[in-house]
N, CA and C atoms as an extended XYZ file, in Angstrom:
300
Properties=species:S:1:pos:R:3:atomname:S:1:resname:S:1:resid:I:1 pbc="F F F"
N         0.847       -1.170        0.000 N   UNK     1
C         0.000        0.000        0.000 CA  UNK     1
C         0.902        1.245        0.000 C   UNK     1
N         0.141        1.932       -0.979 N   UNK     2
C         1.069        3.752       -0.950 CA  UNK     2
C         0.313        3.813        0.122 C   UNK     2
N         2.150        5.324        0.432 N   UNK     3
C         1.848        6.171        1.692 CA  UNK     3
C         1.332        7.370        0.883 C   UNK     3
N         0.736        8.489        1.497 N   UNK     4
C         0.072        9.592        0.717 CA  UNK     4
C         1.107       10.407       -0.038 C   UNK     4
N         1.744       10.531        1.169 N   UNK     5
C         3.770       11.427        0.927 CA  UNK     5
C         4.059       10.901       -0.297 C   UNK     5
N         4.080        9.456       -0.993 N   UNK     6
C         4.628        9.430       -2.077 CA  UNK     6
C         3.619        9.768       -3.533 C   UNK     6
N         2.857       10.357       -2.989 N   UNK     7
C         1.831       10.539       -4.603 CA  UNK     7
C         2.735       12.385       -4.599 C   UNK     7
N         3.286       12.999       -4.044 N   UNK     8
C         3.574       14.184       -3.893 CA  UNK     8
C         2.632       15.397       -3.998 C   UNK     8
N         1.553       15.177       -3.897 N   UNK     9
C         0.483       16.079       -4.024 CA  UNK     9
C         0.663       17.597       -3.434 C   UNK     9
N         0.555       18.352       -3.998 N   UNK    10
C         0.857       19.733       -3.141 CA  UNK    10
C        -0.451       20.369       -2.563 C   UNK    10
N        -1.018       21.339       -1.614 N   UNK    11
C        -1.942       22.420       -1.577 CA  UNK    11
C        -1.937       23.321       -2.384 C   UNK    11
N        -3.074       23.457       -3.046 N   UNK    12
C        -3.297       24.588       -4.145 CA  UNK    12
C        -3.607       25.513       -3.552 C   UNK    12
N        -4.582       25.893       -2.226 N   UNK    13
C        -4.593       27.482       -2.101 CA  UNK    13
C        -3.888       27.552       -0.896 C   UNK    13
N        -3.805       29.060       -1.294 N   UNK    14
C        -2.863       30.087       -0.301 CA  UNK    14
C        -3.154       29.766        1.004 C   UNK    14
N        -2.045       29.325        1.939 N   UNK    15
C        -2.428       29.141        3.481 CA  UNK    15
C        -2.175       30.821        3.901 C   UNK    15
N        -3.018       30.922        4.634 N   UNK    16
C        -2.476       32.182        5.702 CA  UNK    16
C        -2.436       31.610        7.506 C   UNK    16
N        -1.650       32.244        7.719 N   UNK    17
C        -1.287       31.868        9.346 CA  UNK    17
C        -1.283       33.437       10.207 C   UNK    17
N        -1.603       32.547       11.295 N   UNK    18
C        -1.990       33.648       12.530 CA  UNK    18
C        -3.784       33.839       13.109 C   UNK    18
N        -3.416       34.531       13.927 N   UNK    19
C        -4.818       34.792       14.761 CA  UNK    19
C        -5.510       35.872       13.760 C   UNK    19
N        -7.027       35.750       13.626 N   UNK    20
C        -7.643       36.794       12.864 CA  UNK    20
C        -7.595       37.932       14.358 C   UNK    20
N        -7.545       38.897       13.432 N   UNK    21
C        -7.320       39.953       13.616 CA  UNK    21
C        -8.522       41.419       13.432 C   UNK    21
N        -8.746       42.278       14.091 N   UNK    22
C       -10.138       42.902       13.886 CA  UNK    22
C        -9.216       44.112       13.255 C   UNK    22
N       -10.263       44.648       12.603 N   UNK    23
C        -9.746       45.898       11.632 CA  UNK    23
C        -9.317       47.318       12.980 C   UNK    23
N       -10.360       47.260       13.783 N   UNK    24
C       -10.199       48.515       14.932 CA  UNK    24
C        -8.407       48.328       15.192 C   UNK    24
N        -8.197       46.782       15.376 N   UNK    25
C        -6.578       47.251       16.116 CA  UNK    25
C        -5.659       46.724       15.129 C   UNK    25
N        -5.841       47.373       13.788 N   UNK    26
C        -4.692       47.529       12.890 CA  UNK    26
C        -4.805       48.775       12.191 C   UNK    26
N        -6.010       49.781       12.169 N   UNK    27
C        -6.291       51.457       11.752 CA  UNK    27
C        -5.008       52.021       12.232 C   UNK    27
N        -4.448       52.295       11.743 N   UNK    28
C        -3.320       53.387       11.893 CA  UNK    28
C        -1.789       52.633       12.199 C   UNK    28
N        -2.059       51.749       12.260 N   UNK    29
C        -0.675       51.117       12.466 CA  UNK    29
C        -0.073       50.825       10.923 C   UNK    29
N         1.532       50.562       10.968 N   UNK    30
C         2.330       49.842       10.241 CA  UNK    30
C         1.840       48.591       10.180 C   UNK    30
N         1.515       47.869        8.912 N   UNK    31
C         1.588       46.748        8.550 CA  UNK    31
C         2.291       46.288        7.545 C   UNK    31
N         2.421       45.303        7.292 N   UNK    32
C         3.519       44.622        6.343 CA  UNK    32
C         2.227       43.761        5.475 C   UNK    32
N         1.616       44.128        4.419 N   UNK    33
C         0.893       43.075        3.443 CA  UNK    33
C         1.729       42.034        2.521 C   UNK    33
N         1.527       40.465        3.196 N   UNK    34
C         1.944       39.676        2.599 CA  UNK    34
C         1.263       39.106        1.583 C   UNK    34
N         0.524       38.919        1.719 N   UNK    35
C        -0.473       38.110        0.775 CA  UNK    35
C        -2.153       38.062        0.583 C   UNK    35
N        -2.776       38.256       -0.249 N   UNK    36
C        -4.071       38.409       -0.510 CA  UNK    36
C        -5.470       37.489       -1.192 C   UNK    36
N        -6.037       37.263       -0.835 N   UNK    37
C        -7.128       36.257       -1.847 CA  UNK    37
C        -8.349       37.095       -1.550 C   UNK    37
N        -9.371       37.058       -2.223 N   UNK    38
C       -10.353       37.477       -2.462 CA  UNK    38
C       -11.783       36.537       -2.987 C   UNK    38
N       -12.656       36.437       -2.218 N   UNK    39
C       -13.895       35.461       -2.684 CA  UNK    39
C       -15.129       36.038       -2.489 C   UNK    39
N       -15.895       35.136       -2.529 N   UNK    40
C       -17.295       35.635       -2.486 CA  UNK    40
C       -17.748       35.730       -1.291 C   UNK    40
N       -17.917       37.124       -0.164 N   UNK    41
C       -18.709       36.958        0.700 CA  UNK    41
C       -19.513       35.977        1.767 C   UNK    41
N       -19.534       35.423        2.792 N   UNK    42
C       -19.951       34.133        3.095 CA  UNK    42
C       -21.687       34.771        3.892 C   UNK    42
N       -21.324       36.922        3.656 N   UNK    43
C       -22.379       37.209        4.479 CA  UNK    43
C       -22.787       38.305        3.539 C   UNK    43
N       -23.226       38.267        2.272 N   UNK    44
C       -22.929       39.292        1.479 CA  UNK    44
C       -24.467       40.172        1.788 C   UNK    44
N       -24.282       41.239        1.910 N   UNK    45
C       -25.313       42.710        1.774 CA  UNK    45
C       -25.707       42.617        0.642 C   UNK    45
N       -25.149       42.601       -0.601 N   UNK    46
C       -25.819       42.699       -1.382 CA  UNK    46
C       -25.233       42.011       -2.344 C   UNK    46
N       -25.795       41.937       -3.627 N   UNK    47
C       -24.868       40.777       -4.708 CA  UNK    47
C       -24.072       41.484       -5.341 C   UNK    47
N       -23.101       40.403       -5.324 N   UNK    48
C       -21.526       40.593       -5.733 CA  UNK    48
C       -20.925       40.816       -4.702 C   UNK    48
N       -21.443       40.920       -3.269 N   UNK    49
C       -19.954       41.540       -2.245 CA  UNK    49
C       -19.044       40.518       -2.296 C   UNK    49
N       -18.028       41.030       -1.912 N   UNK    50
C       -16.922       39.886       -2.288 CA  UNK    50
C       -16.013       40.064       -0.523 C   UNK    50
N       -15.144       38.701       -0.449 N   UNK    51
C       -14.423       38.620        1.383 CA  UNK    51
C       -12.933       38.818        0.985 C   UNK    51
N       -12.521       40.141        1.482 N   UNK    52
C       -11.282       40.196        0.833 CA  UNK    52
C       -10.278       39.521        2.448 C   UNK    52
N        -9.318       38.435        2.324 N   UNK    53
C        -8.470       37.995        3.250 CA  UNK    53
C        -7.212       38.886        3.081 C   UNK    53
N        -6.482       38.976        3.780 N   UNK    54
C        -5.141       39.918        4.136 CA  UNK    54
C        -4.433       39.278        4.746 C   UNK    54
N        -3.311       38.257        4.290 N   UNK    55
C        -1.909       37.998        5.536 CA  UNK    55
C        -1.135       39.682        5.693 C   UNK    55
N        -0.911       39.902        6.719 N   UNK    56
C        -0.564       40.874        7.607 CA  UNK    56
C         0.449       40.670        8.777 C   UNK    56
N         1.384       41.483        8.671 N   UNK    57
C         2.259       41.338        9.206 CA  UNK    57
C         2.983       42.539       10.929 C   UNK    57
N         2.697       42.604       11.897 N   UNK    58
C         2.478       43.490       12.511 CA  UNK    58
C         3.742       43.130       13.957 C   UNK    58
N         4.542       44.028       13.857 N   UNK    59
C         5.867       43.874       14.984 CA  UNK    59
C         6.501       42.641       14.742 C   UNK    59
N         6.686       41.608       13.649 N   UNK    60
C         6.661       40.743       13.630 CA  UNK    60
C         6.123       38.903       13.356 C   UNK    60
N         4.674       39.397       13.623 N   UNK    61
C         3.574       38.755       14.315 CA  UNK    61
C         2.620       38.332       13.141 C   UNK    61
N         2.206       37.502       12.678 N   UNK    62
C         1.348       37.298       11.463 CA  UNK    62
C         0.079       36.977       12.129 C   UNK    62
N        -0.962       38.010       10.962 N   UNK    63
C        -2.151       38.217       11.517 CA  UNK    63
C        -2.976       38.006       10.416 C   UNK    63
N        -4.118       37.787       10.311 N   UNK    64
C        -5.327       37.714        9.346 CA  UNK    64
C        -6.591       38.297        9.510 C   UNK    64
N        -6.591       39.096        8.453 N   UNK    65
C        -7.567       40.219        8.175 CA  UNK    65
C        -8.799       40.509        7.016 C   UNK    65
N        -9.644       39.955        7.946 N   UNK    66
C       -10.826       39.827        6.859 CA  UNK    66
C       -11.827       41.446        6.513 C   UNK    66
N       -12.224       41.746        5.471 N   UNK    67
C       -12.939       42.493        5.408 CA  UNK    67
C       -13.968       42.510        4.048 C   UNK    67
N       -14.893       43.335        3.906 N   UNK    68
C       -15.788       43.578        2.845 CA  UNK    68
C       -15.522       44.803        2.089 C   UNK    68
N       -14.336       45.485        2.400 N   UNK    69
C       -14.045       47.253        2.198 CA  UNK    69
C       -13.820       46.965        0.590 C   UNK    69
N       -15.035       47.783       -0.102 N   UNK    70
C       -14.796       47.678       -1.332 CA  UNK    70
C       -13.085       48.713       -2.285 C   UNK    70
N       -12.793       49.484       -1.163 N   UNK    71
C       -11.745       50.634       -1.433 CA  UNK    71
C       -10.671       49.362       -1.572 C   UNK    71
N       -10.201       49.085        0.218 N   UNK    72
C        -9.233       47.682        0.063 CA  UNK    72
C        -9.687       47.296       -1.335 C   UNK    72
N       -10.099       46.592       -1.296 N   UNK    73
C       -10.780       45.221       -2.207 CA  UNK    73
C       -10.203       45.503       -3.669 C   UNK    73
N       -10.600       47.148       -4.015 N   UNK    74
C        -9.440       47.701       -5.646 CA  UNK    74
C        -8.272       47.996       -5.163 C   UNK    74
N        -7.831       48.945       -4.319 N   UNK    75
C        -6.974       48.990       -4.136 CA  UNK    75
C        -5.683       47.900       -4.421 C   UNK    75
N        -5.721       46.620       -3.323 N   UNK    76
C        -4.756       45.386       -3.328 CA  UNK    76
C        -4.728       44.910       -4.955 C   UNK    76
N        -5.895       44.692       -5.541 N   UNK    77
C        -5.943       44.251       -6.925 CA  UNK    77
C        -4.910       45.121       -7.771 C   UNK    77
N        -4.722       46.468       -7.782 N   UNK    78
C        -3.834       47.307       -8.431 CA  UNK    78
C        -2.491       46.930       -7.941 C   UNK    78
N        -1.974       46.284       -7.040 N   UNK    79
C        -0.556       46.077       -6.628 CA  UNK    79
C         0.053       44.774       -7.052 C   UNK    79
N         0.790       44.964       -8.298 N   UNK    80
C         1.530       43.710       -8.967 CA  UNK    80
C         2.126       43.043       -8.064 C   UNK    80
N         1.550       41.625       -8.287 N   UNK    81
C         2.064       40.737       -7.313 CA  UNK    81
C         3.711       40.864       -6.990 C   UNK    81
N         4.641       40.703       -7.750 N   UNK    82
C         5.923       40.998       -7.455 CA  UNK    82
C         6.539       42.114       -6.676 C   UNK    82
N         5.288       42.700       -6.164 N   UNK    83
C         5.400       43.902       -5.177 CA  UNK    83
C         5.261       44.091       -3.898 C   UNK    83
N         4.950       42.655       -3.796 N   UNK    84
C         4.594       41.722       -2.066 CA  UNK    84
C         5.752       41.261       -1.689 C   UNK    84
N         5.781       41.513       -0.441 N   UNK    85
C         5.568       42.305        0.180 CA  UNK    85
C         5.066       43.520        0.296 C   UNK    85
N         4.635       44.443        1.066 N   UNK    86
C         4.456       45.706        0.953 CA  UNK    86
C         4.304       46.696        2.286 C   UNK    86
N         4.884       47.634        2.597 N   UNK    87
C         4.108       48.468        3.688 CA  UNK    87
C         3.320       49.471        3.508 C   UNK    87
N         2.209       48.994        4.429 N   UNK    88
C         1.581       50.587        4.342 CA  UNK    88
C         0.397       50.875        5.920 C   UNK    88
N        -0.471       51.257        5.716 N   UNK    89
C        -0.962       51.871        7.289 CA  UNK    89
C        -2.415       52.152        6.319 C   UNK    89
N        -3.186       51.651        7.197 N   UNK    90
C        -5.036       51.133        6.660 CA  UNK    90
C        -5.481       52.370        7.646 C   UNK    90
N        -6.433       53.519        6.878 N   UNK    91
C        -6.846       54.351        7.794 CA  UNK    91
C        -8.340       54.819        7.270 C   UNK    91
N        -9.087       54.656        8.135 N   UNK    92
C       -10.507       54.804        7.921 CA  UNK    92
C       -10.604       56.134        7.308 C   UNK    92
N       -11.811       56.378        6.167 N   UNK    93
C       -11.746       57.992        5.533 CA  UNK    93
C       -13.819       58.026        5.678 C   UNK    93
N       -14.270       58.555        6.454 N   UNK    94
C       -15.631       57.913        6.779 CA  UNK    94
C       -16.081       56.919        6.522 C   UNK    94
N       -16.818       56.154        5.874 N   UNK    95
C       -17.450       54.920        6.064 CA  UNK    95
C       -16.289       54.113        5.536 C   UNK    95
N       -15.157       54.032        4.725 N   UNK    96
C       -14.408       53.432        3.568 CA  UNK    96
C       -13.002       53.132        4.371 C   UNK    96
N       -12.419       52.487        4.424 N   UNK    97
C       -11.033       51.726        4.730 CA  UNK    97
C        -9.935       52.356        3.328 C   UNK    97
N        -8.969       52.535        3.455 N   UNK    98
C        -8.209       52.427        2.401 CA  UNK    98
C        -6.952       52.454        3.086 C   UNK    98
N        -5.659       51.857        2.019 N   UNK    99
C        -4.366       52.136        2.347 CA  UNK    99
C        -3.753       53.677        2.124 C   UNK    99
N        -2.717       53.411        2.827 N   UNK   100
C        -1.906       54.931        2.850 CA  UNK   100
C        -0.320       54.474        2.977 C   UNK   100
């Protein structure tokens, strides 16, 4: 009998690691954006919202950051992957999230 190890099968999607993380205690801080995926809402308002995930990187510390912020949501899409890493600081502009 095969062991599983020898079929070499890999994971196809993106793992992220760390504790989720709430948007209130990453507003204004330095973060480090590692990595991004984007899906369909699991609680959507209205059709088409989409769940944007965020690996995040903070003193060190890897964190995960879920949101619905349609600003995020274009924003990350405009940043060529070969550009990830990245720093920047998430700061509320009334109702809307965006980077800075």
């Amino acid at each position: 009998m095969k062991d599983f190890k020898e079929f070499n099968i890999k994971p196809n999607a993106t793992r992220f690691v760390g504790d989720k993380i709430k948007m209130s205690r990453v507003l204004n801080k330095k973060v480090t954006v590692q990595d991004f995926k984007i899906e369909p809402s699991k609680y959507p308002k209205k059709e088409g919202d989409k769940c944007l995930t965020i690996q995040i990187e903070i003193n060190g510390e890897k964190h995960i950051l879920f949101t619905s912020s349609s600003v995020l949501t274009d924003q990350i899409q405009q940043v060529n992957k070969n550009d990830f890493p990245f720093s920047s600081v998430i700061v509320q502009e009334g109702e809307s999230f965006e980077f800075r």
